[in-house]
C-alpha positions in Angstrom: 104.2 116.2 157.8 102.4 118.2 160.0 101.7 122.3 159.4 99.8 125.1 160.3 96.8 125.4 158.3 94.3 128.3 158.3 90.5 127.0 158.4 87.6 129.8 157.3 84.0 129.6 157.8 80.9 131.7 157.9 78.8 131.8 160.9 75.5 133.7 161.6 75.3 135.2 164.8 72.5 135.9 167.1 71.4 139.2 168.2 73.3 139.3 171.7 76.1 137.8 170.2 76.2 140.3 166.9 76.2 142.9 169.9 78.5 141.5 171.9 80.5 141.0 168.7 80.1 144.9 167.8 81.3 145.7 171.3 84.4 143.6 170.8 85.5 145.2 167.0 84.9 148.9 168.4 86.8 148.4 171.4 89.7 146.6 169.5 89.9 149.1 166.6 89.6 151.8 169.3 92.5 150.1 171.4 94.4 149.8 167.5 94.0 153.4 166.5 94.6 154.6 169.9 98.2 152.9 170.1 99.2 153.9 166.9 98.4 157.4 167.9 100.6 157.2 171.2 103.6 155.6 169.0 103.2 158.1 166.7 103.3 160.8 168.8 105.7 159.9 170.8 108.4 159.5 168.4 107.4 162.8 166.5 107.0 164.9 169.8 109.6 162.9 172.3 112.0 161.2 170.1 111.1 158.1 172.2 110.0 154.2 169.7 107.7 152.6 171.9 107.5 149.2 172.1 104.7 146.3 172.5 105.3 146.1 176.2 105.2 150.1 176.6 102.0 150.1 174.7 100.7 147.2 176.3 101.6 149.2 180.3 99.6 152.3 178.8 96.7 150.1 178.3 96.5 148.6 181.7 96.6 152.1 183.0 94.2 153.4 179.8 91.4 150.3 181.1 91.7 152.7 184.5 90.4 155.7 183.6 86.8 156.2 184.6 85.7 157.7 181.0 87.5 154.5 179.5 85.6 151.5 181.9 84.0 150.2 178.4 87.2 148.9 177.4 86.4 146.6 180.7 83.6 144.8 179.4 84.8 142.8 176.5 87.5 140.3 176.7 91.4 142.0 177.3 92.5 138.9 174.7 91.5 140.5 171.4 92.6 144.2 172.8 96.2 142.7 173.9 95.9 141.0 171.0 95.6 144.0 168.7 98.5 145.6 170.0 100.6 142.7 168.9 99.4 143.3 165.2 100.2 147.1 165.5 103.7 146.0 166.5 104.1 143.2 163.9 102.8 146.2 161.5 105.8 148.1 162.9 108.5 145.8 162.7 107.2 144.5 158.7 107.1 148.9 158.0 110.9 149.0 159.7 112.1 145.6 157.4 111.0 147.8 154.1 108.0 145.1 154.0 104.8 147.5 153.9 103.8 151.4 154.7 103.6 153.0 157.5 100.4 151.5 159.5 96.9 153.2 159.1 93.9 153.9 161.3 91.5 151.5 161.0 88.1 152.8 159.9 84.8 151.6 161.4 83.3 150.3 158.0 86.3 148.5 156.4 86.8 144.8 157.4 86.4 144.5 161.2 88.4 141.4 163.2 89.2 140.4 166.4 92.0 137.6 167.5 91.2 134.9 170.5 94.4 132.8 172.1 93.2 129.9 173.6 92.6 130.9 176.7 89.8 133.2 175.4 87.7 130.4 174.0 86.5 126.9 174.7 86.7 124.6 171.9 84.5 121.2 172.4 82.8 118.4 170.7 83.1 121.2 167.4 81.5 123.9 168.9 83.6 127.2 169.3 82.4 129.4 172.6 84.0 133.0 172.7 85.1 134.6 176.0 82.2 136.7 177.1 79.6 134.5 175.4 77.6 132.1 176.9 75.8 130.2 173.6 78.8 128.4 170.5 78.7 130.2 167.3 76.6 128.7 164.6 79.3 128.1 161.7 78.1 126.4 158.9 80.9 124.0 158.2 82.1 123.2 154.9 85.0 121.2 155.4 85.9 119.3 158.5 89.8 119.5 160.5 91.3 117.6 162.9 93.8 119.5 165.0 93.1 121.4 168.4 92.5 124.8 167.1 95.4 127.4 168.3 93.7 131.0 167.6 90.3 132.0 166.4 89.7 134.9 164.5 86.3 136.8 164.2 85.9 139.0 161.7 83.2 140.6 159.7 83.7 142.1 156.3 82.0 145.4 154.4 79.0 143.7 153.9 78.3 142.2 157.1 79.2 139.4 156.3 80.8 137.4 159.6 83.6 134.5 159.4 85.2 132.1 161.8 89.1 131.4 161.3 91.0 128.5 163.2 94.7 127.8 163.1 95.4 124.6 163.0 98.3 122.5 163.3 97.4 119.2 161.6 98.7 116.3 159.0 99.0 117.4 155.8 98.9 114.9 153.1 101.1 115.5 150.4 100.6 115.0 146.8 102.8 112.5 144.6 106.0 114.0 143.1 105.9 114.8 139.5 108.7 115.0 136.7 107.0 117.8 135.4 108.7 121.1 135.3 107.2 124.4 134.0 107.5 127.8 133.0 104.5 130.3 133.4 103.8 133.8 131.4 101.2 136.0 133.3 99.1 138.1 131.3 95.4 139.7 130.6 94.2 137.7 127.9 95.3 134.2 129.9 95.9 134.8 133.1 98.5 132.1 132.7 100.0 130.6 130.3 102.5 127.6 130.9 105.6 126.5 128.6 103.7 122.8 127.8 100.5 124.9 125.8 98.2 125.0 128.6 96.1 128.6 129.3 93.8 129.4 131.7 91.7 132.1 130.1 90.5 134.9 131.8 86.8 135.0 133.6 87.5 138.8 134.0 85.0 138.8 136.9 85.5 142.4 137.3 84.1 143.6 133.7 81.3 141.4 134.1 79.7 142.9 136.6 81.0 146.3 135.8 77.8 147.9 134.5 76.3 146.9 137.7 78.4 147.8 140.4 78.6 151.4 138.5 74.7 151.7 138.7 74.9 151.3 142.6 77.7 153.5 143.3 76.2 156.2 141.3 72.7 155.9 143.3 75.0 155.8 146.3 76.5 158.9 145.8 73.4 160.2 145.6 72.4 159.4 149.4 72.6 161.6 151.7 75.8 161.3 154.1 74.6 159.8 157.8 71.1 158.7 156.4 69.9 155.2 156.7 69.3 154.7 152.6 73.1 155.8 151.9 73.9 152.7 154.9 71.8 150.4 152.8 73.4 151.6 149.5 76.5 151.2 150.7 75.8 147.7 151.2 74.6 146.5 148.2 77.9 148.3 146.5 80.1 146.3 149.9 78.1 142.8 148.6 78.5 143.1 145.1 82.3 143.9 145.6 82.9 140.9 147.9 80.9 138.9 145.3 83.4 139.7 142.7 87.0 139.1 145.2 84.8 135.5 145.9 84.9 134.5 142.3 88.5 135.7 141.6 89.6 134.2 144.7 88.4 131.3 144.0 89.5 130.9 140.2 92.8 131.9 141.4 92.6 128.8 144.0 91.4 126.3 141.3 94.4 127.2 138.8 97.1 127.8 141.7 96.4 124.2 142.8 96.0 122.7 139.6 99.8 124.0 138.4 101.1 123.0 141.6 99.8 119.4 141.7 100.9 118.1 138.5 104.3 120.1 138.7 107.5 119.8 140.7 109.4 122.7 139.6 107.4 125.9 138.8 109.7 129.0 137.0 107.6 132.7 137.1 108.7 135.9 135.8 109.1 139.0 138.1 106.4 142.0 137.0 106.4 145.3 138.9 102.7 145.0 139.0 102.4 148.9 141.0 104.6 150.5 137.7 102.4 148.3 135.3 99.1 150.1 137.1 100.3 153.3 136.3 99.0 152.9 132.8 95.9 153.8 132.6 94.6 151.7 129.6 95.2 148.6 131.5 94.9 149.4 135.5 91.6 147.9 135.7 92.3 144.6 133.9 96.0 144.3 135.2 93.8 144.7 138.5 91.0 141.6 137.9 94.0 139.2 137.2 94.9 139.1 141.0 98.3 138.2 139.8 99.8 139.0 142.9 97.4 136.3 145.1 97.9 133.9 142.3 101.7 133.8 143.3 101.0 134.2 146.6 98.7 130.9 146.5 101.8 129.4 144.3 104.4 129.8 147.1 102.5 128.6 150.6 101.0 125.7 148.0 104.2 125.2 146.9 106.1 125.1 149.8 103.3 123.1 151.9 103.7 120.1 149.1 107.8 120.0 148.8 107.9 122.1 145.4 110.1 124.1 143.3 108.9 127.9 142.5 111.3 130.6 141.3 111.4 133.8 139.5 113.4 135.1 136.7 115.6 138.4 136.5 112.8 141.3 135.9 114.7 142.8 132.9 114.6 139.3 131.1 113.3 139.8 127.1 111.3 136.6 127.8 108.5 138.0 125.4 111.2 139.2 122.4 113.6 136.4 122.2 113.1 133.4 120.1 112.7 129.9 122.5 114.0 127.9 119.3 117.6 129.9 117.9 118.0 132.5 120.9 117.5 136.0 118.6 115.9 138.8 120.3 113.8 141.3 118.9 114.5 145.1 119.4 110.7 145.9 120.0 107.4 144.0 120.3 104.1 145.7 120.5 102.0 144.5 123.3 99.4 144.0 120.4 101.2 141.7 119.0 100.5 138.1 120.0 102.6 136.0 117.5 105.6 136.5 115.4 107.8 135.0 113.1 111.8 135.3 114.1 114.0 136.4 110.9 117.0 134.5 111.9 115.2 131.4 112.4 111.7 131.4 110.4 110.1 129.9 113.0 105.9 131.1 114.4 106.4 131.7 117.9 103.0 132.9 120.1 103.8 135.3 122.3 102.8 133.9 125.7 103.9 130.4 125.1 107.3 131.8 123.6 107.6 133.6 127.1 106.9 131.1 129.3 109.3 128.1 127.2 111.8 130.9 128.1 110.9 131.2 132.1 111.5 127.4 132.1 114.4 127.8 130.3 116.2 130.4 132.1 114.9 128.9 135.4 116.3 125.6 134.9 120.0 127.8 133.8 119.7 129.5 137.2 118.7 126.9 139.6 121.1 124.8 138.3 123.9 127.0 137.9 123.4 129.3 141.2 123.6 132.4 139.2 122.4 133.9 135.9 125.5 135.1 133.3 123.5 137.6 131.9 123.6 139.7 135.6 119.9 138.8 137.0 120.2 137.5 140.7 119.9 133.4 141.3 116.6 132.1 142.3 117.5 131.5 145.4 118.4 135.0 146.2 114.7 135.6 144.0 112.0 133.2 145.2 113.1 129.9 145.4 110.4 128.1 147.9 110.3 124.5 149.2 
């Protein structure tokens, strides 16, 4: 089955085009900040919404103004383009999706998006309107579709990376019998109901006493000096090193699960009321559990599998897999119990996630949960 794939690589620009490149970002965050302004204001002051096409008029006339003929001299595609992402910001704040949209800052992540008719794509070299030389992108893995949007971007440590869409054959994986229930946690990041856990690399705390050395000597550069610029980078690189190794342990166990697995069964966590204790926010925060089951779902749905999550309020941790009983507490120290109707050891994470399955299986087969949680469907049933 064919599906849209996104494809990311690093390239390393040359000087004309990391200018031309610069030139590009400013202009598109400018074009960015500039139409959230007019939004903004407009429905505070006027009681007018704008829309895409209003914002998109303003521009044409914006592009006019003499003081504004910079705007001119990069490619309209990744300007036009922004304003599409402003009002797909918009529409996700109106759905209850996300906030309200923010100004973009000049040192955060900086991106800009190419249609096809902003760059030539041949023999697997990528051209970008305005340039004249391809981008040298060190290639790691290989596609075969027609690409259907690029997307520059370069992140906090200068760092620049290529992005195609691409519609291409997807080979699917064999079906599997297997069906699971998963616990996520701080100790194993996951834990599944057949006794497998993943551990936890805690990338963050490894490098903690590092990344705490830099950010104190960059608070001690001056504000606007070159040695706070280079400071801030080695803090940005070190930062970015840590995401990459998350990221990609998250990818490694996400695919793993979803491979050997036909049905997967999650439990719901309020991860932003979890942060607010403090003993735990930075550990809750290394697990990445909300990419992990972001990974789970497009994996999931990309290779015809089952994913669902369980009612939130769910004693998945307190009751007993084998006789049913449910404790009235359960410290979060405690990692194994013994039940006192049944007599039986259960570990705490393992108990959980036999119950996930459990539970899952009850609600997907049944369409609804008689203990008052919603149905998977109505929860996150995917693929």
């Amino acid at each position: 089955m064919k599906q849209l794939r996104g494809f990311k690589y690093r390239f390393y620009p040359t000087s004309a085009q990391r200018l031309e490149l610069a030139h590009t970002f400013g202009c598109t965050r400018f074009v960015y900040n500039w139409a959230l302004a007019l939004r903004t204001n407009s429905y505070y002051q006027d009681n007018v919404s704008l829309t895409y096409t209003d914002t998109s008029n303003a521009l044409t006339k914006l592009k006019k103004d003499p003081e504004k003929m910079w705007l001119r001299a990069v490619s309209s595609v990744p300007l036009q383009q922004g304003l599409r992402h402003l009002n797909t910001a918009f529409q996700n704040f109106f759905k209850g999706k996300t906030k309200y949209p923010k100004f973009k800052k000049k040192n955060n992540r900086q991106s800009a998006h190419y249609a096809p008719n902003a760059f030539k794509w041949v023999e697997g070299k990528l051209t970008l309107a305005k340039m004249s030389q391809p981008l040298k992108i060190r290639w790691s893995r290989y596609f075969t579709g027609e690409p259907k949007s690029v997307t520059i971007s370069k992140d906090p440590s200068n760092r620049y990376f290529v992005s195609f869409l691409v519609e291409e054959e997807l080979e699917q994986w064999s079906q599997s019998s297997d069906e699971i229930g998963i616990d996520l946690g701080i100790k194993d990041v996951v834990v599944t109901s057949n006794g497998f856990a993943s551990g936890n690399p805690k990338h963050y705390q490894k490098y903690q006493t590092r990344l705490k050395t830099l950010q104190r000597r960059l608070a001690k550069k001056e504000k606007g000096s070159n040695n706070r610029h280079k400071a801030r980078l080695k803090v940005a690189k070190l930062h970015a090193k840590i995401a990459d190794c998350r990221k990609d342990f998250l990818h490694k166990l996400s695919t793993k699960l979803v491979s050997e697995s036909q049905a997967i069964y999650t439990e719901t966590l309020a991860v932003k009321n979890m942060m607010a204790n403090h003993q735990l926010a930075k550990a809750i925060a290394d697990c990445g559990w909300a990419e992990f089951l972001r990974q789970l779902e497009y994996k999931a749905k990309w290779h015809d599998r089952k994913i669902g999550a369980i009612d939130r309020w769910f004693p998945s941790s307190k009751r007993c897999n084998p006789c049913g009983h449910i404790l009235d507490k359960l410290p979060l120290e405690v990692r194994e119990w013994t039940c006192p109707s049944c007599n039986s050891l259960n570990l705490r994470d393992q108990n959980a996630a036999l119950n996930i399955k459990a539970v899952g299986q009850t609600v997907f087969a049944c369409g609804s949960s008689s203990s008052g949680g919603q149905s998977l469907t109505d929860l996150a049933i995917l693929g």
